[in-house]
C-alpha positions as CSV (number, residue, x, y, z in Angstrom):
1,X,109.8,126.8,63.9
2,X,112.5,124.5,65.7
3,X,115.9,124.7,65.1
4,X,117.0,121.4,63.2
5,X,118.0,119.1,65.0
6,X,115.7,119.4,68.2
7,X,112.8,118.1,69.3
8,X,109.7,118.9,68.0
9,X,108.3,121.2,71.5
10,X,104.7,120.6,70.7
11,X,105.3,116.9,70.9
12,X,106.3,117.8,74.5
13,X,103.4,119.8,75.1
14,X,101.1,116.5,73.6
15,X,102.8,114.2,76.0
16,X,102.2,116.5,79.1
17,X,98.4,116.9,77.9
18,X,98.5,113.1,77.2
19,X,99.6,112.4,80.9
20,X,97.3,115.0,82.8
21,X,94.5,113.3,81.0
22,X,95.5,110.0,81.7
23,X,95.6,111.5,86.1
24,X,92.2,113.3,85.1
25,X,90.0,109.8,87.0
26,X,92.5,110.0,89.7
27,X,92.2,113.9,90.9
28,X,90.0,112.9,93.8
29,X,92.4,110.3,95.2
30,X,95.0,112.1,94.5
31,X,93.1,114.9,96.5
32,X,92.7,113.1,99.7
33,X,96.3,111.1,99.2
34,X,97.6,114.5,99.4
35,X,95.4,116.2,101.7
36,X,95.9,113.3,104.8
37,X,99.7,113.9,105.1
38,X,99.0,117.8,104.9
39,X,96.4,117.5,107.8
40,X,98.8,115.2,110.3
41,X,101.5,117.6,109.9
42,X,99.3,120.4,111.0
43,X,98.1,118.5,113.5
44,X,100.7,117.6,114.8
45,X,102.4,121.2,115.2
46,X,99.1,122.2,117.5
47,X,99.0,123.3,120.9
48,X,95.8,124.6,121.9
49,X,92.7,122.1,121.8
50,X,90.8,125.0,119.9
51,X,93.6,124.5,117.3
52,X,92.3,120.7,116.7
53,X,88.7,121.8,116.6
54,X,89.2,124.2,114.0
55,X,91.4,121.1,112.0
56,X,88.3,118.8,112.8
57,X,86.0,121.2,110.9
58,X,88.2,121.8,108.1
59,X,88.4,118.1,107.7
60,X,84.8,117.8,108.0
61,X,84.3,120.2,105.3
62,X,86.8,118.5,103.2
63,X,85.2,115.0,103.6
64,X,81.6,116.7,102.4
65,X,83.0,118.0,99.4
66,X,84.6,114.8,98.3
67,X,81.9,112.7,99.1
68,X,79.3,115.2,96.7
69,X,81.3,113.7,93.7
70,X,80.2,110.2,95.4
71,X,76.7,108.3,94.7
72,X,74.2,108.6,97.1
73,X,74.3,105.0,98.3
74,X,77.8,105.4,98.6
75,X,77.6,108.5,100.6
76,X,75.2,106.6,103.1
77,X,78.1,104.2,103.5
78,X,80.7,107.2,104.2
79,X,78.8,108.9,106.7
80,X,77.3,105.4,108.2
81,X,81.6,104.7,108.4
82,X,81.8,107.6,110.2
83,X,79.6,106.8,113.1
84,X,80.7,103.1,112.9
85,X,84.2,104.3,112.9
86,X,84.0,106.6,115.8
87,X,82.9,103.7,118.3
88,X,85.3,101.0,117.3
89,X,87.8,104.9,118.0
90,X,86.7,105.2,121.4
91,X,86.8,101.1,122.3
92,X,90.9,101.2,120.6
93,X,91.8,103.9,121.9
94,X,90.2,105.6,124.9
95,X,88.8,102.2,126.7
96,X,90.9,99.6,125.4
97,X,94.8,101.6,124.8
98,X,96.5,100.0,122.5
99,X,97.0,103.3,120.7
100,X,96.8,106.6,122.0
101,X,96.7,110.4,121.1
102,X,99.5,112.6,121.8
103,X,96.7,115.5,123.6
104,X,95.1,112.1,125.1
105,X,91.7,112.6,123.5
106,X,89.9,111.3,120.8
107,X,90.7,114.7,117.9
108,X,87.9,115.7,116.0
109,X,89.4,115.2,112.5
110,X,89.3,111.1,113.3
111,X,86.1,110.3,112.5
112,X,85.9,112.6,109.6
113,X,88.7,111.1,108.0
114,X,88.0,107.4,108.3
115,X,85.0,108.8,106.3
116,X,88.0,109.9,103.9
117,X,89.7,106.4,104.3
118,X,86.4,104.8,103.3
119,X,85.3,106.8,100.1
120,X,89.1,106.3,98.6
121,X,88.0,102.7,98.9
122,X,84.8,103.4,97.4
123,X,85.6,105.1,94.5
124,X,88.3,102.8,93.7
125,X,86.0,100.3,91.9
126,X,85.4,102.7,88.8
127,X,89.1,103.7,88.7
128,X,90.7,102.6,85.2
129,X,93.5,101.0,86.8
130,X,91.3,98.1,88.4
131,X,88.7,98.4,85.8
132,X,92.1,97.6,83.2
133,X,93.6,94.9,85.4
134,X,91.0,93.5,87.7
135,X,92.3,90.9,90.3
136,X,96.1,91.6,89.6
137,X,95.6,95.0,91.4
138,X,94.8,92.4,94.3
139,X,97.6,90.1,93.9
140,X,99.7,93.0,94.3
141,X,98.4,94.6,97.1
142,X,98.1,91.6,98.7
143,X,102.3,90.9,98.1
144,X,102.9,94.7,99.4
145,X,100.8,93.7,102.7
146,X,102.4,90.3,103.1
147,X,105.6,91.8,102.3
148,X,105.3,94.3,105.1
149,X,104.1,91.9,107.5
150,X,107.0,89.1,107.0
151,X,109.7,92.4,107.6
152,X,107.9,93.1,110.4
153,X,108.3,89.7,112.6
154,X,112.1,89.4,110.8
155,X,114.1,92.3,109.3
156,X,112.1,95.2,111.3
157,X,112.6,94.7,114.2
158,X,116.5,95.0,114.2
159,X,115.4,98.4,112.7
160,X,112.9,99.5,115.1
161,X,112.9,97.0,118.4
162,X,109.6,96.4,118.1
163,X,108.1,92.5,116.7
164,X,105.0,93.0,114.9
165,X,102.9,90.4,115.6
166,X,100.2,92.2,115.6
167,X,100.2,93.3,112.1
168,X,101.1,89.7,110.8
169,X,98.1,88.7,112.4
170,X,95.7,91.2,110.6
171,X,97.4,89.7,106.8
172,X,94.9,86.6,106.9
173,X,92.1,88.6,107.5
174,X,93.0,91.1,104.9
175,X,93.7,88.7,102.9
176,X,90.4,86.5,103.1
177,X,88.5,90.0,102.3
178,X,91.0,90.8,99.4
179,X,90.6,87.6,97.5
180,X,87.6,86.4,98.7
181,X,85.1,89.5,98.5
182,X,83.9,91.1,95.5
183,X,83.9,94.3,97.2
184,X,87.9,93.8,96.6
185,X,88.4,97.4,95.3
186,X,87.7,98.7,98.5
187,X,90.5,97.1,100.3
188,X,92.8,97.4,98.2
189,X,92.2,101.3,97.8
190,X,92.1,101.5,101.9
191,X,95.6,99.5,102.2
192,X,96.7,102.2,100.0
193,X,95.9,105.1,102.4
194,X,96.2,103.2,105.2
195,X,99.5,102.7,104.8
196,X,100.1,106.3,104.2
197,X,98.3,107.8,107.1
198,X,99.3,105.4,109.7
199,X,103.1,106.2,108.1
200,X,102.7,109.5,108.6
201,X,100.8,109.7,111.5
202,X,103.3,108.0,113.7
203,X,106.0,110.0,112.0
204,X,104.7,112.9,113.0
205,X,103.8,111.9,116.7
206,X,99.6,112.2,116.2
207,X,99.0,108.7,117.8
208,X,101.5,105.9,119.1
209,X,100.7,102.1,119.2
210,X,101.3,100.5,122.0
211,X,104.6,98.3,122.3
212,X,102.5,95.3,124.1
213,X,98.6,95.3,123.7
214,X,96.9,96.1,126.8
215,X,94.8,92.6,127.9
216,X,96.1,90.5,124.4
217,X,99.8,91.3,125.5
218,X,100.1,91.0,121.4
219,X,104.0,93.0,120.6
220,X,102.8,95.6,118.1
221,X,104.8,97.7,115.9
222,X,104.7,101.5,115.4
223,X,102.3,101.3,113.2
224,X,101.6,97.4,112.7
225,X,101.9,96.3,109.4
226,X,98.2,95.3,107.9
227,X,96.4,97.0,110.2
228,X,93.9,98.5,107.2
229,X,92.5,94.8,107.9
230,X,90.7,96.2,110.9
231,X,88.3,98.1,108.1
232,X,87.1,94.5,106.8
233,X,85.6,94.7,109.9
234,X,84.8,98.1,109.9
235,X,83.2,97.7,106.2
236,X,80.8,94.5,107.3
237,X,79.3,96.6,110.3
238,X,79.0,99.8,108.0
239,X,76.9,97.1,105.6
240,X,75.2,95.8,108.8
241,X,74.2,99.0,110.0
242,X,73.0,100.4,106.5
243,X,71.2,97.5,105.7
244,X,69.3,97.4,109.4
245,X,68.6,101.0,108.6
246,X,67.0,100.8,105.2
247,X,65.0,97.7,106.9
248,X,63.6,99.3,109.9
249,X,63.0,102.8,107.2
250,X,61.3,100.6,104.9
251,X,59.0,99.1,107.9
252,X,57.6,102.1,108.5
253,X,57.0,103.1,105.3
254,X,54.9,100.2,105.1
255,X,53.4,100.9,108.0
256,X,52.3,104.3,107.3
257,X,51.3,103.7,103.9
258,X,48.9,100.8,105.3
259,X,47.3,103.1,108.0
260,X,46.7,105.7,105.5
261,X,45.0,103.0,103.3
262,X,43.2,101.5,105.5
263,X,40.0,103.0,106.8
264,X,40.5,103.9,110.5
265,X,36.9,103.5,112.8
266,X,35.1,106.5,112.3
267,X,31.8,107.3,114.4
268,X,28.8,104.8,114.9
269,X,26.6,105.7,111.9
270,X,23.4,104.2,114.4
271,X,23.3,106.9,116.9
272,X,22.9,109.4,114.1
273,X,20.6,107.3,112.4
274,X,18.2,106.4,115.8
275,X,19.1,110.7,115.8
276,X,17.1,111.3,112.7
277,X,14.6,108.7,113.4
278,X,13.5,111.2,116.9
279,X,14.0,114.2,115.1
280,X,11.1,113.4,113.0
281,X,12.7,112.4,109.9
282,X,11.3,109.9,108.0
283,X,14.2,106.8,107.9
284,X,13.6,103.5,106.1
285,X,14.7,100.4,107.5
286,X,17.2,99.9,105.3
287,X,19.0,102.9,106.3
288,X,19.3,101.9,109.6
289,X,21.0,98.4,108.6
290,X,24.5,98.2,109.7
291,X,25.0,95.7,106.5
């Protein structure tokens, strides 16, 4: 029993078990929130290439067991992101520069976790915060992103020298995608985390965007503001490429179930027939008709 006069301490234990049910459809994201700030760091205390290998696997590993609690489709978009993802990697960074590595290479725990970026979108759809509030989830993402990108061409800049023009450039994009889609969820989520890895991951030292875009000459800042708007583009080819690939797997489906179906040219029954006739066999002329 409680002393009078105080609170009731299973009422407290109700509103804990109240709140950790209400977090129970958000473990995964929270998951991967927590694990992308965990894995810069650690990067970004590594020496030894060998170091970044072992962090690529790890992340690997990480992004497979999320992606099980996925659909299938949606884990055909997720691995399909990480391929897709990897080349636009190697155009940004290693050909074209405008960002780059601190160990100048392309780490192996990139492509993996776009693949993390892209399920967080994913699964956002079925969350019960969008599925409560629908398009107002939108509207305020959208105000964060706009937000960031008006500081960064005004206030920012006093802050960190830099004029991000770049970033204010990605908001109408984002923005087209974020209204305009109906696979809204997605960017919304990936703004989310996003904004925290490109936070953290400058913070830390793991990448550094250029000042001044090589061949553009676009000012940047460190990390520009909406650049989650480069996955709109990212998302359409990961839908291109999934959708050519189902195509071209379908086609030959067909095709090999139509050559199975279809009788292929066996040997001419007339030789064997003319065969039987010189052996002495007795053959009608109607066996011997091709018709």
């Amino acid at each position: 029993m409680d002393a009078p006069g105080q609170p009731d301490r299973r009422a407290g234990h109700d509103q804990v078990a109240r709140a950790l049910v209400g977090l129970r459809p958000y473990w995964l994201q929270a998951y991967l929130l927590t694990y992308t700030p965990i894995g810069l760091f650690a990067d970004s205390r590594i020496t030894e290439p060998w170091q970044q290998y072992l962090l690529g696997a790890m992340t690997f590993s990480v992004l497979y067991l999320a992606a099980l609690k996925a659909p299938r489709e949606q884990r055909a978009q997720v691995w399909t992101c990480v391929a897709v993802a990897t080349c636009f990697e190697i155009v940004g960074s290693l050909v074209w520069g405008v960002y780059r590595y601190r160990l100048g290479n392309l780490p192996l725990f990139v492509p993996p976790g776009h693949g993390i970026v892209y399920l967080f979108g994913l699964l956002a759809a079925q969350t019960p915060v969008v599925m409560r509030h629908g398009r107002r989830v939108a509207y305020f993402v959208l105000a964060a992103a706009g937000g960031w990108a008006l500081a960064g061409v005004t206030v920012l800049p006093a802050v960190t020298g830099r004029v991000d023009v770049q970033g204010a450039l990605c908001l109408p994009v984002f923005a087209y995608f974020l209204l305009r889609s109906p696979r809204w969820p997605l960017f919304a989520a990936i703004f989310i985390i996003v904004s925290e890895l490109e936070i953290a991951g400058t913070s830390f030292g793991n990448w550094y965007w250029m000042p001044v875009a090589p061949w553009t000459h676009i000012p940047s800042g460190n990390p520009p503001s909406v650049i989650a708007g480069g996955y709109c583009v990212i998302d359409g080819s990961v839908l291109l490429v999934t959708w050519l690939v189902y195509r071209l797997g379908l086609n030959t489906i067909m095709t090999r179930m139509t050559t199975t179906m279809m009788p292929r040219p066996g040997p001419n029954l007339a030789p064997k027939a003319a065969s039987r006739a010189y052996s002495g066999e007795a053959v009608s002329p109607a066996s011997t008709s091709r018709i």
